[in-house]
C-alpha positions as CSV (number, residue, x, y, z in Angstrom):
1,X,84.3,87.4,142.8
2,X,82.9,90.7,142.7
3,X,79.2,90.9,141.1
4,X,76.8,93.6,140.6
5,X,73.1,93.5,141.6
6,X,70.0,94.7,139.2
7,X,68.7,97.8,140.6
8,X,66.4,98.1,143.1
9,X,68.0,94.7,144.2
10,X,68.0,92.7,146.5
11,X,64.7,93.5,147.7
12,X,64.2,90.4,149.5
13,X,60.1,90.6,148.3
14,X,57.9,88.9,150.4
15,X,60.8,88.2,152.7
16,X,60.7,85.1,151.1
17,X,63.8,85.4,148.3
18,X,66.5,83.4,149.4
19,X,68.2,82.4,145.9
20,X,70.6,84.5,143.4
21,X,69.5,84.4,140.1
22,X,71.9,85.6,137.2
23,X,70.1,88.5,134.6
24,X,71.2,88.4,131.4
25,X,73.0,91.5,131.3
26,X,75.3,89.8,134.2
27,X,74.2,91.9,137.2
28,X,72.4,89.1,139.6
29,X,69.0,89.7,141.8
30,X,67.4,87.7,144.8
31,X,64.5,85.4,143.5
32,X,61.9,83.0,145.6
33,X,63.9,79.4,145.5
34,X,60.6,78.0,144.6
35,X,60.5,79.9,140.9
36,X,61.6,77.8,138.1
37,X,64.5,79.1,136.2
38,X,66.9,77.8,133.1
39,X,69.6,76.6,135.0
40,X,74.1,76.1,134.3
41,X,75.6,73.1,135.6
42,X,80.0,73.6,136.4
43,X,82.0,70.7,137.7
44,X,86.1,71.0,138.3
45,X,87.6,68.8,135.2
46,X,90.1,66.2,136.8
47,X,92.8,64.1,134.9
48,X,90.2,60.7,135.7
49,X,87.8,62.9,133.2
50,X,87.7,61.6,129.3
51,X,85.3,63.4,127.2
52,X,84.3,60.7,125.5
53,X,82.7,60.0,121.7
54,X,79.0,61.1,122.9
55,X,80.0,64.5,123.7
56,X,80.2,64.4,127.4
57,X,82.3,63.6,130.7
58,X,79.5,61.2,131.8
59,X,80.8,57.5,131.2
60,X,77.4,56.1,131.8
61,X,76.5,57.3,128.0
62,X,77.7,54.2,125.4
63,X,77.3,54.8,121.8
64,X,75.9,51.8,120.0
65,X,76.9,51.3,116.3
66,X,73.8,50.0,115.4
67,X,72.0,53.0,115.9
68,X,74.1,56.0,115.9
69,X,73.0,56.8,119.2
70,X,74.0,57.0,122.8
71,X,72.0,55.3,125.4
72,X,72.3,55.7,129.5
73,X,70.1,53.8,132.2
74,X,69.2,55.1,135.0
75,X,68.7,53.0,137.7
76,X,67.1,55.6,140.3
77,X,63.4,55.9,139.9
78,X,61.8,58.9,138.6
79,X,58.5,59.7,137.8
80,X,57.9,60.1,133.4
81,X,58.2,63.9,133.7
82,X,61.4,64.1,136.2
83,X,62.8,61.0,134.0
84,X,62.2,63.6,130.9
85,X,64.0,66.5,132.9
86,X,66.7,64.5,133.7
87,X,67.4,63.6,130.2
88,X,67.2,66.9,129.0
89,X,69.7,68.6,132.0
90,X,71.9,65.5,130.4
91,X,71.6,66.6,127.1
92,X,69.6,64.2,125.6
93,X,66.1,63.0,125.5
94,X,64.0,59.8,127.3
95,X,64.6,57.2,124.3
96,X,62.5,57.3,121.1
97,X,62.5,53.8,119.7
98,X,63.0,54.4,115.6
99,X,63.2,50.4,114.7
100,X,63.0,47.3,116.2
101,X,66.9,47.0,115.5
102,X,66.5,50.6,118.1
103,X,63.8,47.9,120.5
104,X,66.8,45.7,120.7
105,X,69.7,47.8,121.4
106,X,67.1,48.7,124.3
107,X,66.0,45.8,125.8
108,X,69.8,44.5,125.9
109,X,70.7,47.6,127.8
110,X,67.2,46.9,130.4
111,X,69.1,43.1,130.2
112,X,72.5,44.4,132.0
113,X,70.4,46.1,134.7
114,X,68.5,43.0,136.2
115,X,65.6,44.0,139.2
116,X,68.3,43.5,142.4
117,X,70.3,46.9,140.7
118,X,67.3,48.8,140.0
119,X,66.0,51.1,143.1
120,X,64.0,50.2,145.3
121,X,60.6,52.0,143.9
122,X,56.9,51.9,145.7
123,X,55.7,49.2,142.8
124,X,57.8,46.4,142.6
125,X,56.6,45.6,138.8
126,X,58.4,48.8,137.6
127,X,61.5,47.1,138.4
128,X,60.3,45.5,134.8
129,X,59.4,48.4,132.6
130,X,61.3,51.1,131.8
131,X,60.1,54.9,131.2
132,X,60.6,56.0,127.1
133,X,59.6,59.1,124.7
134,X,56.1,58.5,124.1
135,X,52.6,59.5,125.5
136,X,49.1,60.7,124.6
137,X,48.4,63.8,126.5
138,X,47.4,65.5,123.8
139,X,44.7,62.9,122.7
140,X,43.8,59.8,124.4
141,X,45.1,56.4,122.7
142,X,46.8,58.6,119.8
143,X,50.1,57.5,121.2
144,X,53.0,60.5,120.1
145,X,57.0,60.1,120.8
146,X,58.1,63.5,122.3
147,X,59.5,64.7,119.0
148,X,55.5,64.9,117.8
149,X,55.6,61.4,115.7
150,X,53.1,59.3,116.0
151,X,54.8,55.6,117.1
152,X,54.0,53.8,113.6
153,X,55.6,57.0,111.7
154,X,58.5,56.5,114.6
155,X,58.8,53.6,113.4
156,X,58.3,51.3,116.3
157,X,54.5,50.3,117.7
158,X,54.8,47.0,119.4
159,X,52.7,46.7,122.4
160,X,52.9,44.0,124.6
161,X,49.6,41.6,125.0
162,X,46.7,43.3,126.0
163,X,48.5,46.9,126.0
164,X,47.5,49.6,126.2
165,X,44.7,49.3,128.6
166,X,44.7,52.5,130.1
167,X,44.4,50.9,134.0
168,X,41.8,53.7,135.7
169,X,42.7,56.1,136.7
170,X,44.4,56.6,133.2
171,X,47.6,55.8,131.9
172,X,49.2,58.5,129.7
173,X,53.2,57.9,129.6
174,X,54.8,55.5,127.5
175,X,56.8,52.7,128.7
176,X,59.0,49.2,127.6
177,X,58.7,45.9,129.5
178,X,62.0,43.7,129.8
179,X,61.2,42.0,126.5
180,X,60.9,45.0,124.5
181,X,57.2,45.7,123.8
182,X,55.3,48.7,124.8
183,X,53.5,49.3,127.7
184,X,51.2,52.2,129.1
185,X,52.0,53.9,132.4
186,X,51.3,56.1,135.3
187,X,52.8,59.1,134.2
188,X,53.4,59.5,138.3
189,X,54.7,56.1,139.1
190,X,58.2,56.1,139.5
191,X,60.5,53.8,138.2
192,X,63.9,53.2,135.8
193,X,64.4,54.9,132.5
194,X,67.0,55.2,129.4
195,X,68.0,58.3,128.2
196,X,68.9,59.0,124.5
197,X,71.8,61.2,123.3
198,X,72.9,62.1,119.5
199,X,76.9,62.4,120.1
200,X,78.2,65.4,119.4
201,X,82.0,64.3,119.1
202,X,83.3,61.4,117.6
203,X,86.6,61.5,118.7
204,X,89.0,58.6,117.6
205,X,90.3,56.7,120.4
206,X,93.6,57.9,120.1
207,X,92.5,60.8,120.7
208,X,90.5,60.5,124.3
């Protein structure tokens, strides 16, 4: 494939740019690997690839009736902000729980993944709570989803006893214990987490 560079590149600046990075007017230029970037994803279509009724390839996305939604778990631990990331390079969002009929569509979903399938993480109590769209970084104890609501306006607030508690040295992420009520977290713990997807195609099955 033949490309062209930007002028003046590659410079190799620093002697320390070992990645490509693609301009917007199509020429490419060498960048430090360490820079942060908005990023495309490409994988080969096979015949064992269905796009299925949540606009995507990835089978671990279901859509529940009940909701509207898609939901996926993710059983490898990430910290709230790589969790977050992840969701978004999926597509989607960490899950915003709208309802308590939302709550249960949830916890069923934390149900099917009991602690022996969840990886290995440094504390073994967030093999029990789950990472979800809510947090107060912007003001302490005024609890937010990521879309900016705050959780009673979401439409679900249910903590679990004795949450939150904000555990020193402060716990700022928003989180779901097993049974469906909320819990504050360490925004750097690591630990399973559900991501949310609106689908984009809903495709009869005849049609997959």
């Amino acid at each position: 494939m033949s490309v062209e560079w930007t002028p003046v590149e590659p410079d190799n600046k620093n002697n320390h740019e070992n990645c490509i990075l693609l301009v917007s007017n199509g020429t490419i230029a060498d960048v430090n690997c360490d820079e942060v970037h908005p990023y495309m994803c490409f994988k080969k279509k096979t015949k064992n690839m269905v796009f299925n009724g949540c606009g995507t390839f990835d089978s671990a996305y279901n859509l529940d009736p009940r909701t509207g939604s898609c939901y996926k778990f993710h059983r490898v631990p990430r910290n709230w902000t790589r969790a977050f990331m992840t969701c978004a390079a999926e597509g989607g969002h960490l899950v915003i729980i709208n309802s308590q009929q939302e709550a249960n569509v949830v916890r069923e979903l934390f149900a099917k993944n009991p602690r022996n399938t969840i990886i290995a993480t440094n504390l073994d109590g967030m093999k029990d709570v789950i990472h979800i769209g809510f947090h107060d970084w912007d003001e302490r104890d005024a609890w937010h989803t990521i879309d900016g609501k705050p959780l009673i306006e979401a439409g679900y607030s249910l903590w679990a006893e004795g949450q939150p508690d904000n555990a020193a040295p402060g716990e700022y992420c928003g989180g779901m214990f097993r049974n469906g009520r909320l819990d504050d977290i360490f925004c750097h713990e690591r630990g399973p987490f559900v991501c949310e997807k609106s689908p984009d195609s809903l495709l009869q099955e005849e049609d997959l």
